[in-house]
C-alpha positions as CSV (number, residue, x, y, z in Angstrom):
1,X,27.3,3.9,20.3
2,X,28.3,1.0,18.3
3,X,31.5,0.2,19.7
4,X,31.0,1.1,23.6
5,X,27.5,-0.6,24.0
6,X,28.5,-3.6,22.1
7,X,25.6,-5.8,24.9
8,X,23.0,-3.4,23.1
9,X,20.5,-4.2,20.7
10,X,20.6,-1.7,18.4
11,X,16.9,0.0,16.8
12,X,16.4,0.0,13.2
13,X,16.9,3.4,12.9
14,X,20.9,3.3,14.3
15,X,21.0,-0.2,12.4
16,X,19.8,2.0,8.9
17,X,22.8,4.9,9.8
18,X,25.0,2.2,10.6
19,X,24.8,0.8,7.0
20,X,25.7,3.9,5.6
21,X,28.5,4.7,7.4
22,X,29.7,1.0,6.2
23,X,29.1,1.6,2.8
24,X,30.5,5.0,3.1
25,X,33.6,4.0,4.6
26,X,33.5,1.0,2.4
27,X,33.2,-1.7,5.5
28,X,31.7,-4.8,4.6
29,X,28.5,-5.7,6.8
30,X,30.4,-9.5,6.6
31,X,33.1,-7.7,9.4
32,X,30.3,-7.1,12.0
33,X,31.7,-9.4,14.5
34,X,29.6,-11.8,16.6
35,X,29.5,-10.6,19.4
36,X,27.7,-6.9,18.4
37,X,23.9,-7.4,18.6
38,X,23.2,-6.2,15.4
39,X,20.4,-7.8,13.1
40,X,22.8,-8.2,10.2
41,X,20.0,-9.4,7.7
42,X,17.8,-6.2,8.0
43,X,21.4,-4.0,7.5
44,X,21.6,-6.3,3.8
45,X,17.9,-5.4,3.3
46,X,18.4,-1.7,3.9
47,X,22.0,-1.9,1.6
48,X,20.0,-3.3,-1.3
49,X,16.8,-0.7,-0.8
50,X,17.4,1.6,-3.2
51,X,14.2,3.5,-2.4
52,X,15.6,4.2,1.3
53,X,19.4,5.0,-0.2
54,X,17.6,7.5,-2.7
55,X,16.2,9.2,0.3
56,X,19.0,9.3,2.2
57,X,20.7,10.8,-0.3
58,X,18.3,13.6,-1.3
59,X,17.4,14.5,2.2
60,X,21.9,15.3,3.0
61,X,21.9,16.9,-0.8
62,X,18.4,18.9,-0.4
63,X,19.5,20.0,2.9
64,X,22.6,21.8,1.5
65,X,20.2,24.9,-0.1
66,X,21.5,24.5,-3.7
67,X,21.1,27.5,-5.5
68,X,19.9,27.0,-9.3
69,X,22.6,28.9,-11.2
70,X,25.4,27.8,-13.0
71,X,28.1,29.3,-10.3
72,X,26.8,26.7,-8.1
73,X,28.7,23.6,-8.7
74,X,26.4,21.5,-7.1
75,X,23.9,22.7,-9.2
76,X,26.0,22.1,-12.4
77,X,26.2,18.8,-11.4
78,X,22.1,18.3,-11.4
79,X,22.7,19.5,-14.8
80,X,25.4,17.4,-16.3
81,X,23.0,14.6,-17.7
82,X,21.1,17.4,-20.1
83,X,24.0,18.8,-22.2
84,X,22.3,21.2,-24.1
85,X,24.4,24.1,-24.5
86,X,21.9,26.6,-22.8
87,X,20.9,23.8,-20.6
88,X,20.8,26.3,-17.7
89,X,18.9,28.7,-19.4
90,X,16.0,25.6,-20.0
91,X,16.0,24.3,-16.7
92,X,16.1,27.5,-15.1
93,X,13.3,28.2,-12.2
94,X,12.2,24.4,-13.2
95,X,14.7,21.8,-12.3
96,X,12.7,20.1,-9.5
97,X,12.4,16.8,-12.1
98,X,16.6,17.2,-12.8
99,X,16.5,17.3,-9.3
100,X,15.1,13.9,-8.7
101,X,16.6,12.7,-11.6
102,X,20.5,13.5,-10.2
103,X,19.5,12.0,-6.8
104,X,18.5,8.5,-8.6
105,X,21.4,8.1,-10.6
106,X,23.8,8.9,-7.7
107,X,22.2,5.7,-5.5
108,X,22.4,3.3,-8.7
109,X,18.8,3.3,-9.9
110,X,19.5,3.8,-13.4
111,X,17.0,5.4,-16.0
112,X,17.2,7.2,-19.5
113,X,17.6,10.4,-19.9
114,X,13.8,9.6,-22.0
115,X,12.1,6.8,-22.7
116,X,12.9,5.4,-26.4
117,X,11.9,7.1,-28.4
118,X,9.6,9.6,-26.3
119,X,9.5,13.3,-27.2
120,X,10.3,14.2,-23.3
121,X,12.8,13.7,-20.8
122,X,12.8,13.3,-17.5
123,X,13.8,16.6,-16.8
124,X,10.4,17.6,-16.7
125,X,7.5,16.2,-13.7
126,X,5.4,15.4,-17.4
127,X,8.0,12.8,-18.8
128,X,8.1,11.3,-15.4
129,X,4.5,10.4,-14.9
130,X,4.3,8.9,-18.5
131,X,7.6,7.0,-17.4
132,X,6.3,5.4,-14.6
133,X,2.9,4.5,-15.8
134,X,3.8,2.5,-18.9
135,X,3.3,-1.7,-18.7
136,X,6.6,-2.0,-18.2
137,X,7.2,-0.4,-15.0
138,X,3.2,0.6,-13.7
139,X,5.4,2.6,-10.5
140,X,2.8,5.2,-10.3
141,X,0.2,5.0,-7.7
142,X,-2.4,7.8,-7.3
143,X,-3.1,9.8,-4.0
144,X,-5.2,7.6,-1.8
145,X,-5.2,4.6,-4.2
146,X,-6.8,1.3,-2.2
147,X,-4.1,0.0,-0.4
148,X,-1.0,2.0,-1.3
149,X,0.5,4.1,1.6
150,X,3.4,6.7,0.7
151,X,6.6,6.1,2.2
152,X,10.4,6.9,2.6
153,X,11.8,6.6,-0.8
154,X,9.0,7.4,-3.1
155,X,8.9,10.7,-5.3
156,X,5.7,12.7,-4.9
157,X,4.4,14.1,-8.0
158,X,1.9,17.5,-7.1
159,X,-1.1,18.2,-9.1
160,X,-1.4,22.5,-9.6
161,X,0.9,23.2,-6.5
162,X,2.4,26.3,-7.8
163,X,0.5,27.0,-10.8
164,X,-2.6,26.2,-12.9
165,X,-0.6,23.5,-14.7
166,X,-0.9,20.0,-14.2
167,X,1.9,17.8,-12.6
168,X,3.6,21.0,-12.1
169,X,6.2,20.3,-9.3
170,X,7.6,16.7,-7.9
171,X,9.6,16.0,-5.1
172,X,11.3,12.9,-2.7
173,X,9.2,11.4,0.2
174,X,11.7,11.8,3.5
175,X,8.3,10.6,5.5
176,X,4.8,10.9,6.2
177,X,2.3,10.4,9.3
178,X,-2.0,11.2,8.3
179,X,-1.2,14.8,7.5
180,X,2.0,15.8,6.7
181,X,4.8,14.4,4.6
182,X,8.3,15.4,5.1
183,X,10.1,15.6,1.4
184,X,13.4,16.7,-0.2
185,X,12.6,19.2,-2.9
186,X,15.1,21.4,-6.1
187,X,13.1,24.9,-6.6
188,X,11.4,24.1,-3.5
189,X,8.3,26.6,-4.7
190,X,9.9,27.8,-7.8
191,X,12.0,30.3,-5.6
192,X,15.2,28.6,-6.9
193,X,16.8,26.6,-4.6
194,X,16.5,22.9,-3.0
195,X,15.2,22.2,0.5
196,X,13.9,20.0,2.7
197,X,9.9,21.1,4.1
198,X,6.8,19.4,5.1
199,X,3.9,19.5,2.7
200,X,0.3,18.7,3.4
201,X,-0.9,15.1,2.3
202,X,-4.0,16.2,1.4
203,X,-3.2,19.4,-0.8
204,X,-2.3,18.9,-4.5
205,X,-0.7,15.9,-4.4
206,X,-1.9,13.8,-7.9
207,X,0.4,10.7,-7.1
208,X,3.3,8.9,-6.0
209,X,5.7,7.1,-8.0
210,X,7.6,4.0,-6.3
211,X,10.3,2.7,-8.3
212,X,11.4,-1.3,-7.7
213,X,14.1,-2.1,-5.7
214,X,16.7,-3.4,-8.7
215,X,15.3,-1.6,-11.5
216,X,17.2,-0.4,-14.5
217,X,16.8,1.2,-17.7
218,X,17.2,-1.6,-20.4
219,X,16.4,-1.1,-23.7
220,X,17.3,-4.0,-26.5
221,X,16.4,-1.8,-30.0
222,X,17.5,1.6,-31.1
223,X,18.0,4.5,-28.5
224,X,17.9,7.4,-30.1
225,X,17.3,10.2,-27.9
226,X,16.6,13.8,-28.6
227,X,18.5,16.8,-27.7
């Protein structure tokens, strides 16, 4: 499409695929030539949108059915950032948060494994909602908060989805339209593997949590984190 239909204008949505396969081949959007009708400014916007390279990302890993035990390597690799030594035992049927967690770190938004010096980590929804509702980062936005709207990009945090518990499941935003939203989930229902599924918007959903563009962890005193 790009390179027979070079009098095109191209939509936003071929412009967004178009960047990844740049950065995936490593092309530089500076080699677009000139005469390609391509809005070169909204590809640099989408290459420095974390939020829409995090989903991306989850919605090709997601998609691949990961299945949570340890002979799965892609599900060794969710775990590789929590090194107990029964670290599958701990996360297993409840690694939706390492889940999340993985998917972040592989698009560059960087974040400790807990807050200093916090008891949890973000393995778990909990340590995630008190992440992103301190001063410092105020990310979280609740379920039909005045003037918030949920969108590609943001993690969805459920309120008593699949149990009596609060914050009990969380998952990434893919897309949304009045009813439905389309998200990328690990232990999609606690049956132990990742999907991609459409959720009602207005069942059990606490919150959303939209991380800035640029953010990472920086911490200037004494990190010492528990194992």
């Amino acid at each position: 499409m790009y390179l027979q239909n070079t009098g095109d204008n191209l939509s936003k949505a071929a412009i967004h695929r178009l960047q990844n396969v740049f950065v995936e081949l490593g092309i530089s959007v500076e080699h677009v030539e000139a005469g390609f009708n391509v809005d070169t400014e909204t590809i640099n916007s989408n290459a420095e949108d974390s939020r829409l390279m995090l989903a991306d990302f989850a919605e090709m890993f997601a998609g691949q059915n990961i299945i949570g035990v340890p002979e799965d390597e892609r599900y060794r690799e969710i775990c590789k950032y929590w090194p107990d030594s029964d670290i599958y035992k701990v996360l297993e049927g409840n690694w939706c948060a390492a889940f999340v967690y993985y998917c972040c770190m592989q698009v560059g938004i960087l974040l400790p494994i807990r807050y200093p010096n916090c008891m949890y980590r973000l393995a778990g929804v909990g340590a995630w909602l008190d992440w992103a509702q301190l001063p410092e980062t105020e990310f979280f936005y609740h379920d039909k908060q005045d003037g918030f709207e949920p969108a590609r990009g943001d993690i969805v945090v459920y309120e008593k989805l699949l149990s009596d518990d609060s914050h009990d499941h969380i998952g990434i935003v893919l897309g949304c339209d009045d009813n439905k939203i389309l998200v990328a989930e690990g232990n999609k229902d606690n049956k132990n593997y990742s999907s991609v599924l459409y959720r009602d918007r207005g069942h059990c959903i606490l919150g959303y949590i939209r991380i800035d563009n640029g953010y990472h962890f920086h911490f200037s005193g004494e990190y010492t984190p528990i194992r």
